[in-house]
N, C-alpha and C positions, 0 to 999 in steps of 0.2 A: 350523369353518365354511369352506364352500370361500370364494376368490376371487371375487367377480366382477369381472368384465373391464369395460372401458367403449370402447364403439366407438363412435367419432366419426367428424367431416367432415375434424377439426382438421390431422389426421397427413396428410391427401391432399395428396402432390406440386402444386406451384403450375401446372407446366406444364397439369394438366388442369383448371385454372379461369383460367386466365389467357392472354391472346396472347401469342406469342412474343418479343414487345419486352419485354412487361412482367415475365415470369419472369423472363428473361434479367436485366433491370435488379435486378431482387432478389435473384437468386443472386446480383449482384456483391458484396450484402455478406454472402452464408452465410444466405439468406433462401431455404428450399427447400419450406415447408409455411403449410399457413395459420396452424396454432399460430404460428410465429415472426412471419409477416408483422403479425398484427395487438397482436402485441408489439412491433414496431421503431417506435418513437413516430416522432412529428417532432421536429426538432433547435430550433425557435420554433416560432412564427405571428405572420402578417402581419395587424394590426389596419386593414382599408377606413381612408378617409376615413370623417369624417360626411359623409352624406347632405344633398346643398344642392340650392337651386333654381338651376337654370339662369341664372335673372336674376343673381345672387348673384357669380357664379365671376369669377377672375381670372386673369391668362393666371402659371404658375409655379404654381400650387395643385397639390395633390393632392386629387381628388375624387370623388364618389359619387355617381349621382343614380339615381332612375327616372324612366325617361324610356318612351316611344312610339316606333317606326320608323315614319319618314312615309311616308320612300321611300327604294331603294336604285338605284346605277345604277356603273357600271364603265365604263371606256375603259382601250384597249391606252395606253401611254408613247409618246411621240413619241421623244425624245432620250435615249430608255434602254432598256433589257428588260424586261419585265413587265407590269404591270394596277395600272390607281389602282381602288380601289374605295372610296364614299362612301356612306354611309348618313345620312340626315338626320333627326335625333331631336330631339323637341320634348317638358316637362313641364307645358306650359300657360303659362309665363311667358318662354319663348323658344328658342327655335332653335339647334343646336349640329350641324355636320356632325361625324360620326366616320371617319376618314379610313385604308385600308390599301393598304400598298406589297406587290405579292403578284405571286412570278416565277412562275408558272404558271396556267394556267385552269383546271384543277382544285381550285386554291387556291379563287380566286374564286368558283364553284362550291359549297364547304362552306362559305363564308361564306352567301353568299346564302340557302343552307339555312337559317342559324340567324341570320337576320335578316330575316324577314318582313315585310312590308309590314303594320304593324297589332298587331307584335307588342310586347305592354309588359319591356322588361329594366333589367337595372341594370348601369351602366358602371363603371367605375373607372380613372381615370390623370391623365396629369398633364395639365396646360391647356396650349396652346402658340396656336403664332399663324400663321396658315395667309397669308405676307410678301406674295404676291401678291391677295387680296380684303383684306387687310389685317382680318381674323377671326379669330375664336378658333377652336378646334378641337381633336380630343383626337384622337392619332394610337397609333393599334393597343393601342387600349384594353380593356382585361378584360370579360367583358359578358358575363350569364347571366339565364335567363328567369324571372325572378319575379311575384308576383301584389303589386298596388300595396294592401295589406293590411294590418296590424297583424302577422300573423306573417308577412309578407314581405319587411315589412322588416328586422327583426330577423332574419331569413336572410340579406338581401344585406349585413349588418353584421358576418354571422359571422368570426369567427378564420378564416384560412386556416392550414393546415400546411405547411409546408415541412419537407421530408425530406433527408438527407443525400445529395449525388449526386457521383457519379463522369463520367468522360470519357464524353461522348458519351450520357448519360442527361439526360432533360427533365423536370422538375418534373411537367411532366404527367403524365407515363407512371407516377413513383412514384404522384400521387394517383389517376387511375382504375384503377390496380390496385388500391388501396386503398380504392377506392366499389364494387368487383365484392367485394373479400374480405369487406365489410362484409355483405352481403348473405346471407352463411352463418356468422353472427357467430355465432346459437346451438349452435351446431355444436361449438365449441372445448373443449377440458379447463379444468373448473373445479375447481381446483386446492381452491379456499376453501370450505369449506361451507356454506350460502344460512344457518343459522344463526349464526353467526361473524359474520357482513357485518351480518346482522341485529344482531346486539348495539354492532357496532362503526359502524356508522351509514353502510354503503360501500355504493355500489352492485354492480348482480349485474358479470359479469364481460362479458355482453353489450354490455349498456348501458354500462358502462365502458368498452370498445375503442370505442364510437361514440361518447362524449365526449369524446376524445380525440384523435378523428380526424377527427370532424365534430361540431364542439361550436357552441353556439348563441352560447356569453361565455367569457370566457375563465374562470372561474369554473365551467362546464364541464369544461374542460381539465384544469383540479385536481382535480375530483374524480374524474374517470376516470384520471386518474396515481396518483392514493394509494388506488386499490383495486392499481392495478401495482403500486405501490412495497410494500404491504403484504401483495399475493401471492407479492413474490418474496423477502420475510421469513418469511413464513410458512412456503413452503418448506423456505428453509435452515434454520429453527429445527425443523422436523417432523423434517428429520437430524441433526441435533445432538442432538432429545429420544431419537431413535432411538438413537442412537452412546449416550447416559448409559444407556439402557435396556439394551443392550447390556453393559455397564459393568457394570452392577448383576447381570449372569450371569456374568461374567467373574472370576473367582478372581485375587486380588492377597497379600502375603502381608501379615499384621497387624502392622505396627509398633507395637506397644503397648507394650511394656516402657518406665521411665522409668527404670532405673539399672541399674546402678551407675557407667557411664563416663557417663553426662550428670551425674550429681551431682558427680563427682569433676573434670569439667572446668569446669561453672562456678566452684568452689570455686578454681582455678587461675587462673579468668582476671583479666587485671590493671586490669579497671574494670568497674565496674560494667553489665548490660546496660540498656539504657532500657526504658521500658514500653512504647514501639511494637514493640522489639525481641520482650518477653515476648509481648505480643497474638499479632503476626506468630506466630511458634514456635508458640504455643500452638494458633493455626489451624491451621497446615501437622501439627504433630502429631495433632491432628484428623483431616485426613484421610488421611494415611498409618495413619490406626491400624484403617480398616475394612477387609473383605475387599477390595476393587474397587480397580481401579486408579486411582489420582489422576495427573488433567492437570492443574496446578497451576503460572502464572505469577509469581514471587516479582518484583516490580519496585521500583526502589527507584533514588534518584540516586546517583551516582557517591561512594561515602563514608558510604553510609547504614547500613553495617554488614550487609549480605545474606549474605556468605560465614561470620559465624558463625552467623547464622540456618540455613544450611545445613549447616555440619558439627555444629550441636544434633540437627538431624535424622538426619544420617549416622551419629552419635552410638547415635540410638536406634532404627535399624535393628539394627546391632553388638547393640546389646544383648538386640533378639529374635530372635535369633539369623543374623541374615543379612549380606547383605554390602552397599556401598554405592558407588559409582564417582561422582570428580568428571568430568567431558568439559570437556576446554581447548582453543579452537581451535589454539595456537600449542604449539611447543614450551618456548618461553620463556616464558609464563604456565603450564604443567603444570608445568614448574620452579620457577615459582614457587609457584604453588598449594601445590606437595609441600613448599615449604621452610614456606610459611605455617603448615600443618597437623601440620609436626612443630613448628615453633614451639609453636605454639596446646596443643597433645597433653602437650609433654615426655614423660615418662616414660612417660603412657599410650599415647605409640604407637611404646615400643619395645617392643614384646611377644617375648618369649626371651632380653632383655639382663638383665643384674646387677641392673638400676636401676630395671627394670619392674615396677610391683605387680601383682599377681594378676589383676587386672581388665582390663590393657593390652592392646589390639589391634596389629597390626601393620599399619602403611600403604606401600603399595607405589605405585612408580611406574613407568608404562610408556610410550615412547616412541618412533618409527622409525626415530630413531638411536643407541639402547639399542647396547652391545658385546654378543654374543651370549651371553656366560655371564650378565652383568645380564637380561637376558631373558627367560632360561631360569629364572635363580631365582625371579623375579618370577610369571612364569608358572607353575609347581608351587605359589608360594601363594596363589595367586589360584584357581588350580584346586583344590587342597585346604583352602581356608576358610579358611586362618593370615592372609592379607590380607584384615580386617574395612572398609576401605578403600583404595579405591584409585583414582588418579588419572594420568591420561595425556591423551592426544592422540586424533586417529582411529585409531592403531595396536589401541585400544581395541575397536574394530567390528569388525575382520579375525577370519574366520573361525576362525582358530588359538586365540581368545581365550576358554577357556570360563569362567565360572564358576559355584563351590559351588554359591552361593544367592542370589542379587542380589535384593534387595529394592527398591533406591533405588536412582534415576540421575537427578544434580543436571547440568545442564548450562550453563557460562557463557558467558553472552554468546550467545544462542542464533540471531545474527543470520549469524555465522560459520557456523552449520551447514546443510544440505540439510534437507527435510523425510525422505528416506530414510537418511537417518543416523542422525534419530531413531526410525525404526523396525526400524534395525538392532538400537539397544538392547534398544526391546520386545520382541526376539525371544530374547533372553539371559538371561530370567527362570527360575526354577525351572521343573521339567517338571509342564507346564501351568500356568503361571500369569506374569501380566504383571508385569513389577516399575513400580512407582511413578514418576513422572517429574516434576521439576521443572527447569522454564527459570527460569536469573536474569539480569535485564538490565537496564540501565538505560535505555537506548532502545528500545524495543521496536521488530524492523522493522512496517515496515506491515500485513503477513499479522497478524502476533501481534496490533498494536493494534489489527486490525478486528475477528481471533477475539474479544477481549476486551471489546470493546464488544457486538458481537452475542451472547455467552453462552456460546461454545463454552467458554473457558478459566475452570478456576477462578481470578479474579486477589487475588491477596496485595500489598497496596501499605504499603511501608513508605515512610512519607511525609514522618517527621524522621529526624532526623539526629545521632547522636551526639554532636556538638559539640567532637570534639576539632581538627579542623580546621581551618586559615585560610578555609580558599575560595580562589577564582580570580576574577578580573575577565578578561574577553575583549575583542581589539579587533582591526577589521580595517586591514590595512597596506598603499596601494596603492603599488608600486612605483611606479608613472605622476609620484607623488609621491615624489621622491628624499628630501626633509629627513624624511620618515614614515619611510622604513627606513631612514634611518641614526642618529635617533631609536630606534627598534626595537634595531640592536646597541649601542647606545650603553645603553642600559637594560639590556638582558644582561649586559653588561661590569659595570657597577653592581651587579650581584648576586654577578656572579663574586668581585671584590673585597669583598663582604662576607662571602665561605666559603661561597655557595652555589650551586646547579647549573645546569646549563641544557641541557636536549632540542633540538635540529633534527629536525625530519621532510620525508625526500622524497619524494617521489612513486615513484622509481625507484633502481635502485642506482646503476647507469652510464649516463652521457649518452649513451655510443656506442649504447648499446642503440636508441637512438629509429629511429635508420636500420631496424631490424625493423619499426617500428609503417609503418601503413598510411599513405599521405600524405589529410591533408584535405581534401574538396573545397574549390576556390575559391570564396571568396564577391563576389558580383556584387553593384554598387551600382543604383539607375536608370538607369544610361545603359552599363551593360556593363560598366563596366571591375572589373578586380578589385582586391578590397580588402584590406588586410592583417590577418593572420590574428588573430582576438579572441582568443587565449592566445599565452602565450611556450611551444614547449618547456619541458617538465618538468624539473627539474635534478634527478641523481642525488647519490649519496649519497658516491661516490670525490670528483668533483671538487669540491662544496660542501665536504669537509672540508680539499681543497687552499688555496678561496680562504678560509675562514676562520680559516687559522695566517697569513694573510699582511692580516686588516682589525685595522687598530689599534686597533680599539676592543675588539677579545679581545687582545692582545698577551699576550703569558706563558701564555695559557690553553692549558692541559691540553685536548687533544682526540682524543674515540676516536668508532670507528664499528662500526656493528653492525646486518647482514645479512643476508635468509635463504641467501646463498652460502657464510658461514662456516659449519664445524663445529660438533658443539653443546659440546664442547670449548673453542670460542675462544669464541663467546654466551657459555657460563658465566661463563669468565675477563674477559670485561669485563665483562657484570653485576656480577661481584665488584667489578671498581674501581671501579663507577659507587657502589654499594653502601660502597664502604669511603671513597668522597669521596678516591680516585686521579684522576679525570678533573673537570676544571670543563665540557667543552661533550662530550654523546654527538650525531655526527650519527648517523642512523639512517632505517630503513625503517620501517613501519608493525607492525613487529615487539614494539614494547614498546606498541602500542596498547592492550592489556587487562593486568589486573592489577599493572602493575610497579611496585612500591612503594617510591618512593626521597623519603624524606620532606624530605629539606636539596633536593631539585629545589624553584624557584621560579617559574623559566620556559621554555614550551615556544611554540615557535617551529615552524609548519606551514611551508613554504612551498608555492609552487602551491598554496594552499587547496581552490581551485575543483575540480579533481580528486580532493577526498575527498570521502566520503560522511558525511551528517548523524550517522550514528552513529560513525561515527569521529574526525570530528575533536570530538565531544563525549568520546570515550572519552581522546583525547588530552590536552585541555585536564585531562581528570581525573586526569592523571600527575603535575600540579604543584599545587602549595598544600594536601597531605597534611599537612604537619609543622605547625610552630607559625609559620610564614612565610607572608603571603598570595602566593599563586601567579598569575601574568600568561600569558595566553596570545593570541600575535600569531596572525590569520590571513594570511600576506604571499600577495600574489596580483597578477599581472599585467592581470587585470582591470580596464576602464576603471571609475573614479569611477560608482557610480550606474546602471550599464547592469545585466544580469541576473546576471551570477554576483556581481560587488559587493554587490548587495539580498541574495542569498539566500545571501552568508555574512556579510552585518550582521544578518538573521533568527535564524540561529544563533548570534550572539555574542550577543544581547538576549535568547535565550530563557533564563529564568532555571531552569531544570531538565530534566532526561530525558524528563518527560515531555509540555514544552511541544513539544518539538522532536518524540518521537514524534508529536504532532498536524501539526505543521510537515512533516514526513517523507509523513503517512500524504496530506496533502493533495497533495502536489507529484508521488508514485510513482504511490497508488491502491493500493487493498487486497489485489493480489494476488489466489489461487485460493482461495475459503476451503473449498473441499471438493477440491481436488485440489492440486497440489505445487508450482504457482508461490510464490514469495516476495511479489514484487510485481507492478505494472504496472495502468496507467491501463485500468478496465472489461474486466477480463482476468477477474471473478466477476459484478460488478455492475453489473447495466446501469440499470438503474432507481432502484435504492438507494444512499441517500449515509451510510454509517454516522454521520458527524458531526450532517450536519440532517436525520435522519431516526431519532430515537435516540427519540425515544416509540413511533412505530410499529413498531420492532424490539423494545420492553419489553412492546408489547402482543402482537405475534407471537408471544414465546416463551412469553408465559402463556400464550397460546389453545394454542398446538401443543404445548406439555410436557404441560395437560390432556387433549389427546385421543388422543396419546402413552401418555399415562398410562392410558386406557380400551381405548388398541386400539392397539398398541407392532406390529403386524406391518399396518396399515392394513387389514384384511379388508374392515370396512365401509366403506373410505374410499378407493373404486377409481380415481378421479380422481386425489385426492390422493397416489395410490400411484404413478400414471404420472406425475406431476409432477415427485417426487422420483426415479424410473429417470431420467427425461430429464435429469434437473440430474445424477446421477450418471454418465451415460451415456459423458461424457471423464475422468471423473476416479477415480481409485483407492480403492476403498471405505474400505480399510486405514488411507490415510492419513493420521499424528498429527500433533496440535491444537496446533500450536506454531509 
């Protein structure tokens, strides 16, 4: 069936329906056509007074009447520049002048027009007191011509809108642009089709821009916003059913094999799995086991057990015959990873050694400060199939890196990676066909928690917790308050002397470094002067580990540091001490944020809190309270007591899990691109829609769009609906994955 096309008013440039003030004023916000304009809502509405009688009013009110013009009359100023103009309006129970200050005669002039001797309107403003007749009077009050009616009133009582404005733009000028656009309302792309709205109880899309924009109650207002809000879900879900539909022609390979190396490794491991664990697995093998590729969100808190949920899977990739790669954003968590996974394997992943049983795979590591013969080996068996796993960095995406068969690509922490890094992957699948993708994370950023609420993402939430763990308690430490941090090292010290660890994190390596950073602007109080600056300087990682061999409260204490400046040589080699309980305090960079698994750590110490971000220092605080000791985690910040960054890292200390804070996050950043490659950022997808309080209308959107999706996957019949989704794709990269 061919296309058809749909030609509308909608797409016509603004300049040719609009004066030149008023285009102008709407391209200031990327406002070029009437589609967009009679989507740019108002930012409120101003609710009138009620409506009083003149007898009534008191000078200070804010008021509303309909009234009569009796008479009008003007005189030039004596002691100034200008024209008084006075209009005297009466509602039967008394007399009110309306009174305007107006520096030209032209002014005077358009009034006079629109206040006619005899004409009935409705005022609004405030009462004041006109010092010299010692009178009331309403000075350069609002005023429009109504009929003294039943439905005239309820006109002069309507909502007003008020719209977002820039320098030099008048309220005006956005709304009679906005009464001319209205006027070829039927005109626009209807996105939704008059069936849909019908079952869902919404208005057509007409009438909905004129509720919205010229609504009668404010109850009005609402319902023409949740046909928007529900348009521009609908939308996004019509691409998302498209993208699955897509999926479903798209050749993935079949992970279905369930042994011999998954038998043989659970048989190995040294506790039991849990039943969220089994569920969990048991899905994600589910869907890695059809042809199609799986976008599949494995989420779970800090400790929840995800990463054996993941190499079960990698597990059984290996076993139908393909290959599997973990992605670590650091090189000290790929390090780790690879030690965890030989741990976990033993035997089974020394495949060619003495010790290996027949069924053994070999696990490989790859990383960009590899020695060139480690590289080279790694690389031949990764290219020839011997590496059934395998585990690196981004070195991993570089074009040099081919592999056999890639079936699975587990990725951690996926908040570290670009969206085109994960399409790097996809592109390393067997000839023709996409390998399988899972993101695991404990916080998800914003983009992931909105995909995952909107439907893009298949999400896997593992939601207990294996229980061998203490836990962590969090608290924030304002410097401002001296006995709080020195409290803080003092309770360090207390752990050290009981044989246990303790993490520093800084912001920065070297304090000298700051002289590069850009200097802040000043900040100005009411009366000019400037203020001193709302954060300290960041402390680095050299001189914190200076002043902390010289505070008594760590005295004796063993103290190392570890940087991305050092070698992966010298990382290793203190790993190992931290690891073999050589070192009592590691200061450090943000380097052992993911994965580091040092179970005798009890407490980890951020400082400058306010300069990390919600998934980091949640990832931090998960470095301690691993073992059998409850773990403490300080936020220290030079933040005043209770002003905005204090609140919003006591938010993060109360949040009792990853995925409170992912809501905490998703609120504060904003959901990012959901169909093109932003991460984040405040109405950078959604302008209308609030994934949070608008989560029934998003569950009703993707029914209705996956059904019609499901009847007509290329839109044929649905040629609105087809220009909808071009325009929403029109900045954003079709390609790009859902993670």
């Amino acid at each position: 069936m061919a296309r058809r096309t749909s030609t509308t008013r909608g797409a016509m440039p603004l300049s040719e329906l609009l004066v030149s003030k008023e285009s102008k004023a709407m391209a200031s916000f990327g406002v070029r056509d009437l589609e967009a304009m009679l989507r740019f809502v108002p930012r409120r509405y101003v609710i009138p007074a009620p409506l009083r009688s003149l007898r009534e009013i008191s000078e200070g009110e804010e008021v509303s009447a309909i009234v009569r013009v009796e008479s009008v009359r003007s005189r030039q100023m004596r002691s100034r520049y200008g024209f008084i103009l006075e209009a005297e309006v009466s509602d039967g129970s008394d007399v009110l002048p309306l009174t305007f200050f107006l520096p030209k005669q032209h002014h005077v002039e358009w009034y006079e027009k629109r206040l006619p001797v005899g004409a009935t309107i409705c005022v609004h403003g405030a009462v004041g007191r006109d010092q010299y007749r010692d009178a009331l009077q309403l000075t350069h009050p609002a005023f429009e011509p109504v009929e003294d009616t039943e439905e005239g009133r309820a006109w002069a009582q309507r909502p007003r809108p008020v719209y977002p404005l820039k320098q030099n733009i008048a309220l005006a000028t956005m709304r009679s642009a906005m009464e001319k656009g209205l006027e070829f309302a039927d005109t626009i792309t209807r996105a939704v089709p008059e069936e849909v709205l019908g079952r869902r109880g919404l208005p057509s899309l007409p009438e909905a821009v004129r509720l919205v924009h010229a609504p009668l109650t404010m109850e009005d207002a609402r319902r023409g916003m949740a046909h928007l809000r529900f348009e521009e879900a609908f939308v996004l879900q019509t691409i998302f059913a498209q993208r699955r539909a897509q999926d479903e022609r798209t050749p993935a390979p079949r992970l279905r094999e369930a042994g011999p190396l998954q038998q043989l490794f659970d048989e190995r491991l040294p506790f039991t799995l849990t039943d969220g664990q089994r569920e969990i697995g048991d899905r994600l093998a589910e869907r890695i086991g059809n042809g199609h590729p799986t976008s599949a969100l494995l989420q779970g808190d800090v400790g929840s057990g995800k990463t054996v949920i993941a190499l079960r899977a990698m597990l059984r990739a290996v076993d139908s015959g393909h290959q599997a790669v973990l992605l670590a954003p650091t090189e000290v968590l790929a390090e780790q990873h690879h030690r965890t996974v030989l741990e976990l394997l033993g035997a089974l992943g020394r495949a060619g050694q003495l010790d290996a049983p027949p069924e053994a795979t070999r696990v490989r590591l790859l990383t960009g400060s590899q020695r060139t013969s480690a590289r080279r080996e790694t690389l031949l068996d990764v290219t020839s199939g011997q590496a059934g796993i395998v585990v690196g960095t981004h070195a991993l995406l570089t074009e040099g890196v081919e592999f056999a068969s890639l079936g699975l690509a587990v990725i951690d922490e996926q908040h570290r990676f670009g969206v085109d890094h994960r399409r790097r992957l996809r592109a390393k699948g067997p000839e023709g066909m996409s390998p399988h993708v899972v993101v695991m994370t404990a916080t998800p950023i914003p983009r992931t928690a909105a995909l995952a609420t909107v439907g893009d993402l298949d999400v896997l939430t593992l939601a207990e917790s294996p229980g061998r763990r203490a836990g962590v308690e969090s608290f924030v430490v304002h410097e401002k308050l001296p006995a709080w941090e020195q409290r803080m090292w003092q309770r360090a010290g207390e752990e050290i002397r009981e044989g246990r660890q303790v993490f520093v994190v800084c912001a920065r390596i070297d304090e000298d470094d700051a002289a590069d950073d850009a200097p802040a602007p000043p900040v100005l109080d009411e009366h000019g002067k400037e203020q001193p600056p709302a954060l300290e300087p960041a402390r680095g990682v050299t001189q914190t580990a200076e002043r902390l061999a010289s505070r008594p409260e760590l005295a004796g204490a063993r103290i190392g540091v570890l940087h991305g400046r050092l070698g992966g040589e010298e990382k290793a080699q203190v790993m190992d001490q931290m690891v073999r309980g050589e070192l009592d305090v590691l200061v450090s960079t943000t380097v052992i944020e993911v994965g580091v698994d040092i179970p005798n750590a009890s407490v980890m110490i951020v400082l400058d809190a306010e300069r990390f971000g919600v998934s980091q220092l949640h990832q931090l605080r998960g470095r301690v309270g691993r073992g059998e000791h409850p773990g403490i985690a300080f936020f220290d910040t030079s933040a005043v007591v209770d002003q905005e960054h204090s609140r919003h890292l006591r938010a993060i200390a109360d949040a009792p899990d990853g995925f409170a804070l992912a809501e905490l996050d998703l609120r504060r950043r904003g959901a990012g691109d959901l169909v093109g490659e932003e991460q984040s950022g405040l109405q950078r997808t959604l302008k209308h829609l609030d994934v949070l309080r608008d989560a029934r209308w998003i569950e009703v959107a993707r029914e209705e769009a996956f059904a019609l999706v499901g009847g007509d996957p290329d839109l044929e019949d649905h040629p609105d609906l087809a220009a909808a989704v071009a325009n929403r794709l029109r900045d954003a990269d079709p390609d790009v994955e859902r993670s």
